[in-house]
MDAnalysis code that builds the backbone (N, CA, C; Angstrom):
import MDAnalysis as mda
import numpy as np

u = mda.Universe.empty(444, n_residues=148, atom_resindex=np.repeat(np.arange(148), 3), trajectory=True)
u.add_TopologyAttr("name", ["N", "CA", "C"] * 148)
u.add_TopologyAttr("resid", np.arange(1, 149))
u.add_TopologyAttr("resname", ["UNK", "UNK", "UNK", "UNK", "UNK", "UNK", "UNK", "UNK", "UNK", "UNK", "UNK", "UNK", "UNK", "UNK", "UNK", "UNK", "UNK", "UNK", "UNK", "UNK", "UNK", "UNK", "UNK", "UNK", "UNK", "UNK", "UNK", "UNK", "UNK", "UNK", "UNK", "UNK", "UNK", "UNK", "UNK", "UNK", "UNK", "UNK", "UNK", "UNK", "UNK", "UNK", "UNK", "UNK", "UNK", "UNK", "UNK", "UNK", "UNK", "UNK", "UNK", "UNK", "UNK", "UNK", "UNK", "UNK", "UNK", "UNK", "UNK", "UNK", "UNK", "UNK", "UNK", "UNK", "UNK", "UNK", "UNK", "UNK", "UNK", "UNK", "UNK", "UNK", "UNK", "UNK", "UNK", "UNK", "UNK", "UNK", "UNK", "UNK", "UNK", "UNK", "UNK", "UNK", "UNK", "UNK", "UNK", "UNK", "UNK", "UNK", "UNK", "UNK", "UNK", "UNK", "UNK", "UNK", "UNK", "UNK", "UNK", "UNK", "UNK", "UNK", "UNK", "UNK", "UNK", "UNK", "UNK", "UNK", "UNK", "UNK", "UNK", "UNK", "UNK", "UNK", "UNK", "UNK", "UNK", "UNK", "UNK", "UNK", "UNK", "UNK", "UNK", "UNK", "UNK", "UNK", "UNK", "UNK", "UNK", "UNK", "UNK", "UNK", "UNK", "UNK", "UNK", "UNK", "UNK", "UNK", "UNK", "UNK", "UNK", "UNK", "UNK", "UNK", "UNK", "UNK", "UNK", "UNK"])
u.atoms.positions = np.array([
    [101.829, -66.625, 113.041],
    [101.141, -65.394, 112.798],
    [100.402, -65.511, 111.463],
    [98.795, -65.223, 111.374],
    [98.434, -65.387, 109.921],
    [97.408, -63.922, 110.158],
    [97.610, -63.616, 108.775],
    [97.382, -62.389, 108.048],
    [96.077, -62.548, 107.486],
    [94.649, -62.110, 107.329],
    [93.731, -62.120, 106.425],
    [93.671, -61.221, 104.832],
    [94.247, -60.097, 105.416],
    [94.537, -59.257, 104.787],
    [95.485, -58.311, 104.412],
    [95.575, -57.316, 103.567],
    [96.877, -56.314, 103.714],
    [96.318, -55.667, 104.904],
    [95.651, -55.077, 104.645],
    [94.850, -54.271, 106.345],
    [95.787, -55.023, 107.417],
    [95.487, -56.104, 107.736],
    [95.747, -56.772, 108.810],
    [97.701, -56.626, 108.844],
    [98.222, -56.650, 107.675],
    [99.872, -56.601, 107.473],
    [100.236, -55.389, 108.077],
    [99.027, -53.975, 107.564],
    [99.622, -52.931, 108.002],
    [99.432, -52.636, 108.975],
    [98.474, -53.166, 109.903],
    [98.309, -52.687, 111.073],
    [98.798, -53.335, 112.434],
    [99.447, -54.367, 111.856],
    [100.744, -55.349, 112.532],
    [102.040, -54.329, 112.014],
    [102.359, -54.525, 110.905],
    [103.497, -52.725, 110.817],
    [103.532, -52.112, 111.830],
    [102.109, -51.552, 111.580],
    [102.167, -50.028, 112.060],
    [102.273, -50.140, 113.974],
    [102.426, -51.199, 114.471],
    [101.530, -51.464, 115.517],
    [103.771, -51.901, 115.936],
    [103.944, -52.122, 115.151],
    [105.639, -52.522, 115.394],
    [106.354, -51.314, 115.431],
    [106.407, -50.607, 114.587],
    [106.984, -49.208, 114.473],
    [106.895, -48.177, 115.765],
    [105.153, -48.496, 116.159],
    [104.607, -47.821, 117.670],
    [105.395, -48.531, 118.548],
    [105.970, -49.442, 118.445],
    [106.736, -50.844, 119.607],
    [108.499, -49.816, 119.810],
    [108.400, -49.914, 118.308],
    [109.975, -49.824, 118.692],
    [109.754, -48.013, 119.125],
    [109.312, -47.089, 118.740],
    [108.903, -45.557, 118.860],
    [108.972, -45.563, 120.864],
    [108.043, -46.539, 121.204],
    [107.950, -46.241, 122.262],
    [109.302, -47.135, 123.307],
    [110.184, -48.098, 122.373],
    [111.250, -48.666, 123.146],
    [112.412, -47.735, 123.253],
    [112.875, -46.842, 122.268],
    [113.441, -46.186, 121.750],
    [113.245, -44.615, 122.663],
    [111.935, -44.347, 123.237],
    [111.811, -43.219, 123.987],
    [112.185, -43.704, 125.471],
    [111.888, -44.922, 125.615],
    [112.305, -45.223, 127.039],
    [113.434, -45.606, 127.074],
    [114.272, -45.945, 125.955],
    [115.946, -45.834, 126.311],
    [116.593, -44.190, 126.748],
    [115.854, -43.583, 125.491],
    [116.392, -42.293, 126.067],
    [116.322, -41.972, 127.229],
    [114.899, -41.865, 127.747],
    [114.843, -41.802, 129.504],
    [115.931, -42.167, 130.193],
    [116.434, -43.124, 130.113],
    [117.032, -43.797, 131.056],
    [118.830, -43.876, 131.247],
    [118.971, -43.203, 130.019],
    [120.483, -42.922, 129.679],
    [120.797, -42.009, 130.003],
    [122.340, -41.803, 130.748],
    [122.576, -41.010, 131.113],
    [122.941, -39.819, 130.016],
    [123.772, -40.456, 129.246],
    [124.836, -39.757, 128.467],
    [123.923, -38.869, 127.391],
    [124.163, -37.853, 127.683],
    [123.284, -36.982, 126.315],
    [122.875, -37.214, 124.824],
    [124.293, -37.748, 124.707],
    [124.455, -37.571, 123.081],
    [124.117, -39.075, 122.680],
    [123.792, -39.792, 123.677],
    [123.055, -41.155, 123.562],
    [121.865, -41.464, 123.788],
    [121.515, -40.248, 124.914],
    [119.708, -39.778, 124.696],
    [119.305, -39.198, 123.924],
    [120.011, -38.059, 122.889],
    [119.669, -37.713, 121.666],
    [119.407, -38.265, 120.741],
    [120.186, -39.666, 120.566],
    [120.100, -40.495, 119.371],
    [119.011, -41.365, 119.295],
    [119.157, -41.692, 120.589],
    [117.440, -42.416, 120.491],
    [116.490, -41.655, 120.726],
    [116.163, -40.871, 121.363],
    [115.006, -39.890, 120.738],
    [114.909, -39.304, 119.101],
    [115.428, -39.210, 118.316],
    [116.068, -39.414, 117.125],
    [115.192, -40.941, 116.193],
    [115.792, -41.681, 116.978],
    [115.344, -43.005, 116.276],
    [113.749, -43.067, 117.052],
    [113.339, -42.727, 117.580],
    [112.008, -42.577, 118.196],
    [111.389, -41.752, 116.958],
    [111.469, -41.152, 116.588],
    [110.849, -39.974, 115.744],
    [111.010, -40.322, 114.363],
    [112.349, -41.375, 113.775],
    [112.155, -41.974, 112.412],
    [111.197, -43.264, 112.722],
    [110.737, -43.853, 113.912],
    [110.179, -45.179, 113.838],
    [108.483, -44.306, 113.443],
    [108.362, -43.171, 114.015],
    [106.507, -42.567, 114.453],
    [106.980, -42.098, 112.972],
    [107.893, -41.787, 111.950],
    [107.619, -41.120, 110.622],
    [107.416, -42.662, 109.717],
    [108.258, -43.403, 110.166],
    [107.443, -44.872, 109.523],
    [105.986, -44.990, 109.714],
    [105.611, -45.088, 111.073],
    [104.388, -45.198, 111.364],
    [103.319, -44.436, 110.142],
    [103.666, -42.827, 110.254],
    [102.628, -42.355, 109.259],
    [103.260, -42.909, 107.686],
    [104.210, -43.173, 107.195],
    [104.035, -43.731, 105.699],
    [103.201, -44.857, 105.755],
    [103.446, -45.586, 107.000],
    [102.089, -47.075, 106.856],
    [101.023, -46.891, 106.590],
    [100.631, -45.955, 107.250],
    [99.255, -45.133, 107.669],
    [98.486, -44.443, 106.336],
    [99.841, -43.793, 105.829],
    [99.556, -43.149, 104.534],
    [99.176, -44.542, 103.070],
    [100.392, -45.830, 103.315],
    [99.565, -46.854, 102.564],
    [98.025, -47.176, 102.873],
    [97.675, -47.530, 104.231],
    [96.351, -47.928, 104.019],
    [95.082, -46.488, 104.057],
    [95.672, -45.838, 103.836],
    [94.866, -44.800, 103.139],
    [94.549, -44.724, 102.059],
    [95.416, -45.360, 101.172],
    [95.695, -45.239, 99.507],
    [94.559, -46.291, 99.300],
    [94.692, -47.225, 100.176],
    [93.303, -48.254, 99.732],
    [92.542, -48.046, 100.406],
    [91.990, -47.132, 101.057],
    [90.603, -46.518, 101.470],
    [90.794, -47.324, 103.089],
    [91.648, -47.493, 103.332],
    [91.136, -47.866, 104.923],
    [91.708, -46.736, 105.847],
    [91.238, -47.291, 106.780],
    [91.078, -46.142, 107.814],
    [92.125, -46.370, 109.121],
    [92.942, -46.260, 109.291],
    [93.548, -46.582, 111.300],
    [93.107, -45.257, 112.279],
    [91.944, -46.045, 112.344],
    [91.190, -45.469, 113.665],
    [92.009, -45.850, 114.706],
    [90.957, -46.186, 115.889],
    [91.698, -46.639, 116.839],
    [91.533, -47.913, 117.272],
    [91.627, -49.061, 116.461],
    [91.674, -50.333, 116.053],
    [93.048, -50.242, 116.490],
    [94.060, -49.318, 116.163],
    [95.261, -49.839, 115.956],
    [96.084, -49.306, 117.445],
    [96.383, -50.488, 118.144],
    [96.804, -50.385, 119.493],
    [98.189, -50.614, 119.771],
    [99.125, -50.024, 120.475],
    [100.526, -50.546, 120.438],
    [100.621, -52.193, 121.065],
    [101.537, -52.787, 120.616],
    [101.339, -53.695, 121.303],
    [103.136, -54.390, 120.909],
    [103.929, -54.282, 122.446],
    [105.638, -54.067, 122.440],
    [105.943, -55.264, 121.769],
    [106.632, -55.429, 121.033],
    [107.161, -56.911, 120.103],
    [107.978, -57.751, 120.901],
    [107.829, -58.817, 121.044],
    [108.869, -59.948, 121.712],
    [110.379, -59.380, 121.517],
    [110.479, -58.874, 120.598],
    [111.896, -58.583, 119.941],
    [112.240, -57.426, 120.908],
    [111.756, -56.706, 121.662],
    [111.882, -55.691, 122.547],
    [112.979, -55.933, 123.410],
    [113.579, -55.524, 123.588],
    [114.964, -55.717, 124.461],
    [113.884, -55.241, 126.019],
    [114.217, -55.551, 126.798],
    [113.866, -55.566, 128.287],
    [114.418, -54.286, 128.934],
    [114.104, -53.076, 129.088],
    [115.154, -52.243, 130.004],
    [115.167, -52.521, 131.207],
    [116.649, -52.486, 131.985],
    [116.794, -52.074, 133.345],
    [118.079, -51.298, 133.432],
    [118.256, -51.199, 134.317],
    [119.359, -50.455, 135.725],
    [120.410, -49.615, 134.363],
    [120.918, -51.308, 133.615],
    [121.818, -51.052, 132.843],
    [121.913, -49.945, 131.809],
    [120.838, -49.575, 131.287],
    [120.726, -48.914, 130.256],
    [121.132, -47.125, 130.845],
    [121.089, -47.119, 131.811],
    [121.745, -45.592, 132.715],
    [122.833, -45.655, 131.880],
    [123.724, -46.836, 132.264],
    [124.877, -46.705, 131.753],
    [125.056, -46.686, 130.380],
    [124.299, -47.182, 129.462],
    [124.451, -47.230, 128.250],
    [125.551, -46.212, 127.418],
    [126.388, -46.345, 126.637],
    [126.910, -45.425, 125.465],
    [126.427, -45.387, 124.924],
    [127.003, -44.334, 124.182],
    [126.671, -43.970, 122.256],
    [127.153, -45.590, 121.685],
    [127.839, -46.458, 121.493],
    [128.228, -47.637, 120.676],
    [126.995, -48.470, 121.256],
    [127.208, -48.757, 122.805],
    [125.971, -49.619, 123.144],
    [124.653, -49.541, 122.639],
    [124.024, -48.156, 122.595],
    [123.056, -48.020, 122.015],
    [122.402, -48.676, 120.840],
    [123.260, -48.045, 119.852],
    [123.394, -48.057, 118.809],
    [123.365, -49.974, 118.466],
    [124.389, -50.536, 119.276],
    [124.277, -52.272, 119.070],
    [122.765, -52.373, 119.914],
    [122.345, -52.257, 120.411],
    [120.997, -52.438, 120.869],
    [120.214, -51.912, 119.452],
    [119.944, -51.040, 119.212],
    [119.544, -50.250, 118.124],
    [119.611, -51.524, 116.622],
    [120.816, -51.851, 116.121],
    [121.229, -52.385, 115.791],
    [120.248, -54.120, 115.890],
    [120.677, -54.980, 116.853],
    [119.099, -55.310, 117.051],
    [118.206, -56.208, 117.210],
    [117.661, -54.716, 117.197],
    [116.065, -54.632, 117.228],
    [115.718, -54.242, 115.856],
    [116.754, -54.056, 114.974],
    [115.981, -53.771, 113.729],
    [117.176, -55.259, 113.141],
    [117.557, -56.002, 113.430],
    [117.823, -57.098, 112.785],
    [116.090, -58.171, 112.748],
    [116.573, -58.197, 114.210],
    [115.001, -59.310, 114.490],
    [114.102, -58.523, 113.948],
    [113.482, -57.027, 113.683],
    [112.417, -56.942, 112.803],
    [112.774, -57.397, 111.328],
    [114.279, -57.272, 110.740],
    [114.173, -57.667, 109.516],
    [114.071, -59.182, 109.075],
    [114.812, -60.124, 110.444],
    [114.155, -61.612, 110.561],
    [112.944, -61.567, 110.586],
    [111.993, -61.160, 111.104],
    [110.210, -61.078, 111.335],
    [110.137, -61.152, 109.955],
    [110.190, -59.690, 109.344],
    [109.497, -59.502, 107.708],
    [109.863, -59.858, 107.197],
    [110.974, -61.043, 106.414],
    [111.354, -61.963, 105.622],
    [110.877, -62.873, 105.915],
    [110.872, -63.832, 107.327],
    [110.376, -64.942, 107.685],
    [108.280, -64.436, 107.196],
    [107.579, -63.836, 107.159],
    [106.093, -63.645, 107.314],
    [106.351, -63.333, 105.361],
    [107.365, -62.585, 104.871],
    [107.200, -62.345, 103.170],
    [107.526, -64.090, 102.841],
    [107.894, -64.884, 103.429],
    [108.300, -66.606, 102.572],
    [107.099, -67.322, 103.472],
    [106.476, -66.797, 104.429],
    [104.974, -67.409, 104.593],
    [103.902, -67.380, 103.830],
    [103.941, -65.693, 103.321],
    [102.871, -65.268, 102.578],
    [102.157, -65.939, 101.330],
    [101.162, -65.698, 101.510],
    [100.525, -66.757, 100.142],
    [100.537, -65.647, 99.261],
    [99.680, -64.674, 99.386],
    [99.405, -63.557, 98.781],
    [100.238, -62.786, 98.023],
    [100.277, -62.487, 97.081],
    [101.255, -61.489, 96.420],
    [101.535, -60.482, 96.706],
    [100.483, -59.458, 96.674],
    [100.370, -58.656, 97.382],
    [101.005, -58.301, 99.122],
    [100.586, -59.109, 99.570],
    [101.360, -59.245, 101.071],
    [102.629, -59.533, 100.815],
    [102.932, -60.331, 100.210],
    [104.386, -60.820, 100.153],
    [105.032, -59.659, 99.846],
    [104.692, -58.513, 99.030],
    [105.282, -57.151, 98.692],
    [105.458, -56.535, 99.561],
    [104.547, -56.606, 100.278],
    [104.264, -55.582, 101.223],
    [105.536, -55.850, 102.738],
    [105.997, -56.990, 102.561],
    [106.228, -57.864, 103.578],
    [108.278, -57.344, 103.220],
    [108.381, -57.650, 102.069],
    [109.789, -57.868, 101.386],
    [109.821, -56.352, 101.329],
    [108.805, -55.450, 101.297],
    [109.707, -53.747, 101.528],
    [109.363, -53.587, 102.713],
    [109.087, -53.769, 104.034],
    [109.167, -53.604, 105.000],
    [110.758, -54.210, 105.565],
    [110.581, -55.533, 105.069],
    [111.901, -56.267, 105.680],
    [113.361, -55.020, 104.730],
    [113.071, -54.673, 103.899],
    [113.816, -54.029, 102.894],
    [114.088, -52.541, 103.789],
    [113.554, -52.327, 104.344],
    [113.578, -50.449, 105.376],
    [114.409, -51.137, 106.591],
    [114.136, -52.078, 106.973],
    [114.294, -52.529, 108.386],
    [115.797, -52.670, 107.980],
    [116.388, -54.007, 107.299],
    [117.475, -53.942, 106.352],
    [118.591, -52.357, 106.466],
    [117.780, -51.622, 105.485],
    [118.150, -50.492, 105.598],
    [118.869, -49.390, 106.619],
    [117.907, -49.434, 107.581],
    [118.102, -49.364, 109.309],
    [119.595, -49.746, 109.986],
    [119.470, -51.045, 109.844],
    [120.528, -51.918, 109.824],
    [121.730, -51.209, 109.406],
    [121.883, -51.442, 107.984],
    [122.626, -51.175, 107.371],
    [123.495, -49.452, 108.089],
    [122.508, -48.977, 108.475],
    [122.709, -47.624, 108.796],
    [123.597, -47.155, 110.609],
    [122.891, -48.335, 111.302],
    [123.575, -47.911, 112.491],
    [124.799, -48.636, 112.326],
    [125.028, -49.582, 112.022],
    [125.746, -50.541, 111.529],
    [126.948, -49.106, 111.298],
    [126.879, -48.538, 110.277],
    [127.869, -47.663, 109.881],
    [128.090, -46.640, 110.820],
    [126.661, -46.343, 111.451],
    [127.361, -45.466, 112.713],
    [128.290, -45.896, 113.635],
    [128.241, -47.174, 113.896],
    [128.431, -47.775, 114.952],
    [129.789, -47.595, 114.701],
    [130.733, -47.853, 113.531],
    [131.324, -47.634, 113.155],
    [132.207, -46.821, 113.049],
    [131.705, -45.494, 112.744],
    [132.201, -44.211, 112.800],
    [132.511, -43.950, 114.553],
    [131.385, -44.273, 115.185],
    [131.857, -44.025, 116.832],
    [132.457, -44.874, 117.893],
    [132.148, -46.070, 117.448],
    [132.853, -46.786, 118.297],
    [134.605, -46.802, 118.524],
    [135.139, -47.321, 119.710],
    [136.544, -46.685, 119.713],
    [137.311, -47.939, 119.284],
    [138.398, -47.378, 118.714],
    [138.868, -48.352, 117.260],
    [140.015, -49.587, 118.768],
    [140.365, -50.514, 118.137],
    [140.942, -51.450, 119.207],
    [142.191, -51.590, 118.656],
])
């Protein structure tokens, strides 16, 4: 993957965030369990509030995301079928879980590519949210899963 620009970083972001927003709405679909379709609709709605902070960076430098910027689902996308009806609240959540690992492999592996400084920043706080993410269902997972 090569980058020309920050433009080009954020609109690969922003274009990931739309990936997982829209993986994240079609889990919900498909689950039975309420309180496991809640959660990912949930995480659907923090991936589209990422989306606009991206949006809001390349604003700050005068660019624009028209409609240049197209979804386009990340390899890292887990595949739905049949199974995901069945899904739990824990399953989820390890699905959940991830899909924001392999994005935080992505943005570390592209921040130790980067030539640019700039990108490389841009690259190491993205991987740094994703991280974050992590860190977060991780603890849910935790709290709900049933103890052995």
């Amino acid at each position: 993957m090569k980058f020309n620009s920050l433009k080009d970083v954020l609109k690969f972001a922003i274009n990931k965030e739309l990936a997982s927003s829209q993986f994240y709405t079609d889990v919900a679909a498909r689950v039975k369990d309420q309180t496991t379709q809640v959660l990912f609709e949930v995480l659907s709605r923090n991936e589209l509030q990422h989306k606009a902070v991206l949006e809001f960076e390349m604003h700050k430098l005068g660019l624009t995301t028209s409609s240049d910027i197209e979804m386009e689902m990340s390899q890292a996308s887990l595949e739905m079928d049949s199974q995901a009806e069945n899904m739990t609240g824990p399953d989820a959540i390890q699905v959940a879980i991830r899909k924001e690992k392999a994005s935080f492999a992505l943005y570390a592996e592209l921040m130790a590519l980067a030539k640019d400084p700039l990108m490389r920043k841009t690259f190491f706080e993205l991987a740094q949210e994703e991280m974050r993410h992590m860190l977060m269902f991780e603890k849910e997972y935790d709290n709900i899963a049933p103890k052995r």
